[in-house]
C-alpha positions in Angstrom: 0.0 0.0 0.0 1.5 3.7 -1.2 -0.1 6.9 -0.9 0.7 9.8 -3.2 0.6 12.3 -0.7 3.6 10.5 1.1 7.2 12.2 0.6 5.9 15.5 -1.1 8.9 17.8 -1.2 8.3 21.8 -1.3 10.5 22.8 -4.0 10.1 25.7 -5.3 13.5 25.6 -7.3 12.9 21.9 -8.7 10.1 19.6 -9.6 9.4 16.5 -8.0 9.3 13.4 -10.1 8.2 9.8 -8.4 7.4 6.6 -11.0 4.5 4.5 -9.8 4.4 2.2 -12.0 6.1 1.3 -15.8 6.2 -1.5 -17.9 6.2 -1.7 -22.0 2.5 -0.4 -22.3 2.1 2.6 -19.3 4.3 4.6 -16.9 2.7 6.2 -14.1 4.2 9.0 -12.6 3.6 11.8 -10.0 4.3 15.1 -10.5 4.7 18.3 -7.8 5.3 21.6 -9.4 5.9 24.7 -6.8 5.2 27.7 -9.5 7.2 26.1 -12.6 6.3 26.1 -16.1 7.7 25.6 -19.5 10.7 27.7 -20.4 8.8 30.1 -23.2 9.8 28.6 -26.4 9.4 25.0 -25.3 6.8 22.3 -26.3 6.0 19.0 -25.6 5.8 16.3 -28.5 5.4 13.5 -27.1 5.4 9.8 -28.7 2.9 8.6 -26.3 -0.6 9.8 -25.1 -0.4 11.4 -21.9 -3.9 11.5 -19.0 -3.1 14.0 -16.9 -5.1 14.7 -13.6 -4.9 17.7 -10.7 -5.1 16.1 -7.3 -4.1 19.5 -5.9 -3.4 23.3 -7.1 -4.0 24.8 -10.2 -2.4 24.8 -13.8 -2.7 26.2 -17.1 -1.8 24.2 -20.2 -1.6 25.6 -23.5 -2.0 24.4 -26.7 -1.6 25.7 -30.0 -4.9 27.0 -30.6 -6.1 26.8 -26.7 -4.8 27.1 -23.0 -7.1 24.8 -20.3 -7.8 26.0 -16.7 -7.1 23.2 -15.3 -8.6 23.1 -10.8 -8.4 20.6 -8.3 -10.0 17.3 -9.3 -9.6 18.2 -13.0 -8.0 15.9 -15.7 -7.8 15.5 -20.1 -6.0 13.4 -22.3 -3.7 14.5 -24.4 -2.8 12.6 -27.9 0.5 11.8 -28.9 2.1 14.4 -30.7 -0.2 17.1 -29.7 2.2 20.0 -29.2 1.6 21.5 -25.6 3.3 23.3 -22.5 2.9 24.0 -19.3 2.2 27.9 -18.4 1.5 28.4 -15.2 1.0 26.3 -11.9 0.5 27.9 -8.3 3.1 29.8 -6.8 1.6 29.8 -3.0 1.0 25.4 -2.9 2.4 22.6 -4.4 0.3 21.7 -7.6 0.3 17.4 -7.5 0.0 15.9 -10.7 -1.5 12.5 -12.0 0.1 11.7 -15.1 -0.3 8.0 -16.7 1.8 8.1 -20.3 0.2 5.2 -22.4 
């Protein structure tokens, strides 16, 4: 038995990265962002679909023709090779993601 919410590290100069779960088909991951974001030129093009979901703080992700709010609670899948970045996650609590990369 695991909880997420065990061994969060306040960061606010680096991300926290913490693998579930991988095998050849799905990798599981949690992520805690304190306030970063994607440098301002970069994008994500990824060879796999990502399912992201907010288990606390907010986020913005933008896409090319779109940003999403993205609260507490909140999730979306992202196809493969669907160019997106993160712009903004909360500067005053950690912001936990959910991500399962399939």
């Amino acid at each position: 038995k695991s909880n997420v919410f065990d061994n969060i590290i306040v960061d606010k100069q680096n991300e926290q990265f913490c693998e579930i779960l991988k095998n050849e088909n799905i990798r599981i991951q949690t992520i805690v962002s304190n306030g970063q974001k994607s440098d301002e030129n970069f994008w994500y093009d990824q060879d796999e679909h990502e399912f992201v979901m907010l288990l606390e703080g907010c986020a913005v992700l933008e896409f090319e023709d779109k940003e999403v709010k993205l609260k507490k609670g909140d999730y979306l899948n992202i196809e493969k090779h669907v160019r997106h970045r993160v712009k903004y996650t909360d500067t005053n609590k950690p912001t936990i993601w959910l991500a399962v990369f399939y």
